[in-house]
C-alpha positions as CSV (number, residue, x, y, z in Angstrom):
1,X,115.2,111.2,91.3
2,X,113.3,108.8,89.9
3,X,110.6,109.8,87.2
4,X,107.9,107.6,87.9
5,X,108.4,106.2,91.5
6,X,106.5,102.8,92.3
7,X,104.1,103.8,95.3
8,X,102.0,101.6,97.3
9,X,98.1,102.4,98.3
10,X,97.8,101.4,101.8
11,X,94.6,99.3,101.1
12,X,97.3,97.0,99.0
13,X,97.7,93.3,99.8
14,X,101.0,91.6,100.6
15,X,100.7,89.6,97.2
16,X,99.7,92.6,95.1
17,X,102.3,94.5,97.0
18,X,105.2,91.7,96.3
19,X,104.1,91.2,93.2
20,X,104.2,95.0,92.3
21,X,107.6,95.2,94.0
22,X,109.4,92.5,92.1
23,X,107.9,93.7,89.1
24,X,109.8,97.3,89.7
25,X,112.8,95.5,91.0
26,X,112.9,97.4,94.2
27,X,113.1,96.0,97.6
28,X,111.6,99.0,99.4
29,X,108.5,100.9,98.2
30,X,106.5,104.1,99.8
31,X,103.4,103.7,101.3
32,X,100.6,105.8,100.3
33,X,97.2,107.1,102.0
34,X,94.1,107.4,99.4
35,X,95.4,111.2,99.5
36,X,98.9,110.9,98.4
37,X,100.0,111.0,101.9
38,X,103.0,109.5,102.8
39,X,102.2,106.8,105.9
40,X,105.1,104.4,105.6
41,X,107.5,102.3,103.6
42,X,107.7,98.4,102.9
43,X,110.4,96.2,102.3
44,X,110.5,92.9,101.3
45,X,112.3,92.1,104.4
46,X,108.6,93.4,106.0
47,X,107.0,91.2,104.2
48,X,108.9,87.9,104.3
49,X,108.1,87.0,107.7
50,X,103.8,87.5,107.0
51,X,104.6,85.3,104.1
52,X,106.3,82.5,106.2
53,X,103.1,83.0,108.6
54,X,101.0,82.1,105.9
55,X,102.9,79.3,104.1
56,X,103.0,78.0,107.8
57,X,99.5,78.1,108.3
58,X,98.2,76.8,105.0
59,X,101.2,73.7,105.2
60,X,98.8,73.1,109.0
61,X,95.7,73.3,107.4
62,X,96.9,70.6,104.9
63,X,98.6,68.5,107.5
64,X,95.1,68.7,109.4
65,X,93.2,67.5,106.3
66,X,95.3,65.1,105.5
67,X,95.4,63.6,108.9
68,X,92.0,63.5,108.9
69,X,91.9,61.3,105.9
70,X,94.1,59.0,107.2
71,X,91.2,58.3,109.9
72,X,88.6,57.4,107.8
């Protein structure tokens, strides 16, 4: 087993969380309560499609803006 296992505290955000993972070079990480309880696990093939949400969302919101530039 591992000696020093990369756990993740629930309250962690997706970056914090990928950014932890890729640091580790895992894919798949536990998920921790404040406790130590177990209360799941995350991949990175959890996260990718969150990710795509955002990138999605923030390319709109700069599509909006700069459509709205265009009008002025």
């Amino acid at each position: 087993m591992t000696a020093d296992p990369l756990t993740l505290q629930e309250t962690c955000g997706i970056a914090e969380a990928i950014r932890q993972m890729s640091a580790r070079g895992v894919r798949r990480a536990p998920v921790v309560s404040e406790s130590g309880d177990l209360v799941g696990i995350v991949s990175f093939d959890d996260l990718l499609p969150v990710v795509s949400e955002q990138l999605a969302a923030l390319a709109k919101l700069i599509g909006d803006q700069a459509r709205g530039q265009d009008r002025r």
